[in-house]
N, C-alpha and C positions, 0 to 999 in steps of 0.2 A: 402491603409489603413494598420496600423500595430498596430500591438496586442503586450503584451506582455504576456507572460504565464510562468505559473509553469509546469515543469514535472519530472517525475522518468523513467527513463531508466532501464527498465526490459526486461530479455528474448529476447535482441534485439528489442526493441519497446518503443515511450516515449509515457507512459500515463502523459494524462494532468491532473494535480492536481487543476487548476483553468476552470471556464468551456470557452469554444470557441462554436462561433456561425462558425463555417465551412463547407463546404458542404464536405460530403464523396466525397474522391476523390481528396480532394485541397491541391495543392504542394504548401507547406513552405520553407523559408530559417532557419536552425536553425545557432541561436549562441549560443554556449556552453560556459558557464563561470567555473570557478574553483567549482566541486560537493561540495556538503557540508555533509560530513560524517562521523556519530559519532562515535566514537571508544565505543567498547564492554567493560562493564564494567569487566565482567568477561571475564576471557583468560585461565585460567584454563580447558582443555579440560574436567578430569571428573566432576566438577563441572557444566558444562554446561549441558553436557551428565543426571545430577542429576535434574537439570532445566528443562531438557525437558521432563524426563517422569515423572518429576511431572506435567508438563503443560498439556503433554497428559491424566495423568490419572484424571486430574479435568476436563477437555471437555469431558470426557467420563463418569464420574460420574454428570455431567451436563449438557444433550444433550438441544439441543432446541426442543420440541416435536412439533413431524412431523402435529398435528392440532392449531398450533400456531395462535392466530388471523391475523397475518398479517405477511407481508415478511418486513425482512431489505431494506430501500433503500442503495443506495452506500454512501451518506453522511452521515447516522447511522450509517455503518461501518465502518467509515475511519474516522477517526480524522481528521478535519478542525477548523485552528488559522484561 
């Protein structure tokens, strides 16, 4: 039987972006095709540096309070096309 699947390679490890029915433990063969990665719009180092702690100080002026009805699953937090 073969599958084919999406994944991202992080940290040394491909997480699966599509889901598999595999048992823990089951050795795959991968085929790696050409990544597909987007170029940063911004390249500007202080510019970026300006992006980020604006990003940080809105998640901080915006926490998600800790008696929230419910948790995120992973597919609420991850964008799926």
């Amino acid at each position: 039987m073969s599958q084919t699947l999406k994944a991202i390679y992080r940290d040394g490890a491909f997480i699966p972006q599509t889901p598999c029915n595999l048992p823990d433990g089951a050795e795959v063969e991968l085929t790696v095709h050409e990544p597909h990665v987007i170029p940063a719009k911004v390249t500007d180092p202080e510019e970026r540096k300006r992006i980020m702690e604006e990003l940080i100080q809105n998640m901080r002026s915006n926490p998600i309070p800790a008696d929230a009805p419910r948790r995120f699953t992973r597919e609420e937090l991850h964008e799926r096309r």
